[in-house]
Each structure stands twice: as structure tokens, then as C-alpha cells.
C-alpha positions in Angstrom: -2.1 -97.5 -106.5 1.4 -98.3 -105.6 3.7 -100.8 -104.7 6.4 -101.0 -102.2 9.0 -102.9 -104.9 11.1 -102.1 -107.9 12.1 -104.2 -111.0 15.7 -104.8 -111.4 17.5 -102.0 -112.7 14.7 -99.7 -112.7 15.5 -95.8 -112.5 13.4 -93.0 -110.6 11.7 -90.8 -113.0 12.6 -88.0 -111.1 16.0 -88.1 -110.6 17.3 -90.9 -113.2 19.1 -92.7 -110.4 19.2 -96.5 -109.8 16.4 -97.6 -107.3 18.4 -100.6 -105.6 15.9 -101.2 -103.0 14.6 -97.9 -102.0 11.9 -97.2 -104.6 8.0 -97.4 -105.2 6.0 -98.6 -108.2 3.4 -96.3 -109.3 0.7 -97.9 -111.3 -2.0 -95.9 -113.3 -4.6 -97.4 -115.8 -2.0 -96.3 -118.7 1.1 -96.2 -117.1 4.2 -97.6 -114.1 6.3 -95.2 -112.7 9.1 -95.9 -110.7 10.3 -93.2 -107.9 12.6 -93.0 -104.5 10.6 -93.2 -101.8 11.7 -89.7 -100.4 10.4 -88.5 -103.8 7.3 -90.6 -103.5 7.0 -88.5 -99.8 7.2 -85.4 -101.4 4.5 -85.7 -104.1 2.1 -87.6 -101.2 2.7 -84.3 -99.4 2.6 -82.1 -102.3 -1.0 -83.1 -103.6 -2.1 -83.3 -99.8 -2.2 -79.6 -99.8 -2.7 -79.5 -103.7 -6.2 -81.2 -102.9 -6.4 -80.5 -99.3 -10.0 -79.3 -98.9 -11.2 -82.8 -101.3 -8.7 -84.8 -99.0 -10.1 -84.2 -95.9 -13.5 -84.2 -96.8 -12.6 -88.0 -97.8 -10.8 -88.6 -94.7 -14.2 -87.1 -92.6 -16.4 -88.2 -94.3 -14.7 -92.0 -93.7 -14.6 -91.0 -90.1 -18.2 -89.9 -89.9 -19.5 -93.2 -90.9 -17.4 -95.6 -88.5 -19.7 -93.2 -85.8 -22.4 -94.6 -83.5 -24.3 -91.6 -83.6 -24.3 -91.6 -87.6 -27.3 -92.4 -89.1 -27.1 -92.4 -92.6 -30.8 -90.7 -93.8 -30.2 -87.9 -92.1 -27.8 -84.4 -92.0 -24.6 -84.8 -89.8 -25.1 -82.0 -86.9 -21.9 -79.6 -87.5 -21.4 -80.1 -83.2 -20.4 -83.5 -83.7 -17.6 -82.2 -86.0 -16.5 -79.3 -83.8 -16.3 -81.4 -80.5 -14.1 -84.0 -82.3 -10.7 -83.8 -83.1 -10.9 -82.4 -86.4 -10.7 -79.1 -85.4 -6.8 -80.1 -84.5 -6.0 -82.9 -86.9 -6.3 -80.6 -89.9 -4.1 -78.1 -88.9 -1.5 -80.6 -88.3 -2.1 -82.4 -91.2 -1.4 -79.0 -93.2 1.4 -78.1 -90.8 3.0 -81.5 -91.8 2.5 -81.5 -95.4 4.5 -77.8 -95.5 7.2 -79.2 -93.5 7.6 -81.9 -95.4 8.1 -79.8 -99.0 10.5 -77.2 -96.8 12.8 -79.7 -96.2 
């Protein structure tokens, strides 16, 4: 989980720099880490493609179940899938994600 807010005079873990404003709160079970928000865009990107086969499964399977044709006893038919806009969203997603770490 995290959180769009900082405590005063908190430093990014990354770089060691002052926050003042721009920063995210990352809490785990054991743990807050404060980053830049740039920063906190590169790791989202980063373990988008790290994980990017689990991550979209997540993201299609969510999509698959807000469907009127989805009946939840039985095997999703592959068509629905390829008629969709998966087949396009994906790719950009990816495309995005190695942008993002170029730059």
C-alpha cells in the first residue's frame, strides 16, 4: 500500500534527499519507506515488467468478471479475449513500462 504524504523531514531511501512535498509513503507489514515520486514511477514500472505475465493475468482476469457474458462455472472462451482489446493494451502497457525505465 502506499500513501500520497510524507512526515516532516522524511528522506527518500533512494536518493537520501529531503521529500518537501513530492514523496510517497510505502507501507509493508514490517516496514515504511519513504520515496520521490519519480522514483516511486520507476519501481511501479520496473516490477510491471518484472511480473508482467502475473500482472496482467490480474488485470484480465478483473476485466473478465465485470463481463456480461461471464459466467463464473464455466471456462472463459479464448474469442472473447482475442476480440477485445487486450490484444493492444498489453503491448502498450509493456511499451510504456520500457519507456518509462529508458528515460
Amino acid at each position: 500500500m502506499h500513501v500520497v504524504c510524507e512526515k516532516v523531514f522524511s528522506r527518500c531511501c533512494v536518493t537520501g534527499v529531503l521529500l518537501e512535498g513530492a514523496g510517497v509513503q510505502l507501507i509493508g507489514e514490517e516496514f515504511h519507506v519513504c520515496v520521490h515520486t519519480e522514483i516511486m514511477h520507476k519501481w511501479f514500472h520496473y516490477f510491471r515488467l518484472r511480473h508482467f505475465p502475473k500482472y496482467m493475468c490480474g488485470i484480465v482476469r478483473e476485466w473478465i468478471k465485470r463481463q456480461p457474458w461471464y459466467v463464473h462455472t464455466h471456462n472463459v472462451d479464448i474469442s472473447h479475449l482475442t476480440g477485445s482489446h487486450w490484444v493492444h493494451t498489453y503491448k502498450r502497457m509493456y511499451t510504456e513500462s520500457l519507456v518509462a525505465l529508458r528515460e
